[in-house]
C-alpha positions as CSV (number, residue, x, y, z in Angstrom):
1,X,0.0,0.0,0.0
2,X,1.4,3.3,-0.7
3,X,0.6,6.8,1.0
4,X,2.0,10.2,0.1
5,X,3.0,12.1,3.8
6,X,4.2,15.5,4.2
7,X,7.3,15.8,6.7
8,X,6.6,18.4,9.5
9,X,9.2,21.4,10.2
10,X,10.7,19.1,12.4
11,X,11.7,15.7,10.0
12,X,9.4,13.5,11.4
13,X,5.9,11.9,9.9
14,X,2.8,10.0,11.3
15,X,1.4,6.9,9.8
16,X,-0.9,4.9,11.9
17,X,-0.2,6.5,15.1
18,X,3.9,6.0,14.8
19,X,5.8,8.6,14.0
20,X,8.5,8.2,11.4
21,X,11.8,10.3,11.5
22,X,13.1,11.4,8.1
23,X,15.4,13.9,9.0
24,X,15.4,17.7,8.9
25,X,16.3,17.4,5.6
26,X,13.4,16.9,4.1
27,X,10.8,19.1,6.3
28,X,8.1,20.2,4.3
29,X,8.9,17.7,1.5
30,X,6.0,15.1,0.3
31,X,7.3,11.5,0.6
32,X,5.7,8.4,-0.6
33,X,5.9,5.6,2.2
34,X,4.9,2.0,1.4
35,X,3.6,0.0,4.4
36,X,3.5,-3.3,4.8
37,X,2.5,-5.7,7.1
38,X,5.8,-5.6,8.9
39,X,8.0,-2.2,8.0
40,X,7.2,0.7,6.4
41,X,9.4,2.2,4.2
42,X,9.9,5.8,3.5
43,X,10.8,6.9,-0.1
44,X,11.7,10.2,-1.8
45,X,11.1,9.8,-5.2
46,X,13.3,6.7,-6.3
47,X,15.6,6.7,-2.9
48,X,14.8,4.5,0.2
49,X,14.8,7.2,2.8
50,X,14.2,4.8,5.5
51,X,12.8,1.9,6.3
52,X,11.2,1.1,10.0
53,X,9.4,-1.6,11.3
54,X,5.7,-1.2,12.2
55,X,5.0,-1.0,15.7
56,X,1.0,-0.4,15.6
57,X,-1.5,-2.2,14.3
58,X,-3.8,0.5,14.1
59,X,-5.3,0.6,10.4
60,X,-4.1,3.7,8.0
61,X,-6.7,6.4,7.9
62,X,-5.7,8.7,5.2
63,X,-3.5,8.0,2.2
64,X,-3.3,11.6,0.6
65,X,-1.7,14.8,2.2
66,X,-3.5,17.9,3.0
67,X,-3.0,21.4,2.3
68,X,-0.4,22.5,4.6
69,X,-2.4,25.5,6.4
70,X,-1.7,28.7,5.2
71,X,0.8,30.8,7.7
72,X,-1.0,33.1,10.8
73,X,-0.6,36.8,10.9
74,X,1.8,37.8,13.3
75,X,0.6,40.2,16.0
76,X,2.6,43.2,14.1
77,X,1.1,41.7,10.8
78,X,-2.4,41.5,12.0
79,X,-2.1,45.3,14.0
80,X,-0.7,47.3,10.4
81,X,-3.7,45.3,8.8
82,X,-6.1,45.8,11.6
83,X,-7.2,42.4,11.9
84,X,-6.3,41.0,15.0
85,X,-8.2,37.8,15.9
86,X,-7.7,36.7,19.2
């Protein structure tokens, strides 16, 4: 089975419930992982990132990645703009 996953700012990803770490390297990048019954492995593009055994048995919930959100105003943003939602 393979899922696309987006890597956080900080390298890691979640599948299942078990978070992966890819490295800081690739933070923000989108990575195919292919799980199996046993490991999951973690490519980018044709290169094996990683590969990890599973250590859930939870079944995957979502196979395509979201829309990262868009950034939050920061309070000098949102007081030049006047809109200031808090």
């Amino acid at each position: 089975m393979r899922i696309k996953r987006r890597v956080s700012c900080r390298g890691t990803l979640v599948i299942a419930g078990q978070r992966i770490h890819v490295g800081i390297v690739h933070a923000g990048a989108t990575l195919t992982v292919e799980a199996g019954d046993t490991t999951s492995r973690v490519h980018d593009g044709d290169q094996l990132v990683t590969e990890v055994p599973r250590t859930t048995v939870k079944p995957i919930a979502r196979f395509k990645v979201r829309k990262p959100e868009p950034p939050r105003p920061t309070i000098r943003e949102a007081t030049t703009t006047g809109h200031l939602t808090r």
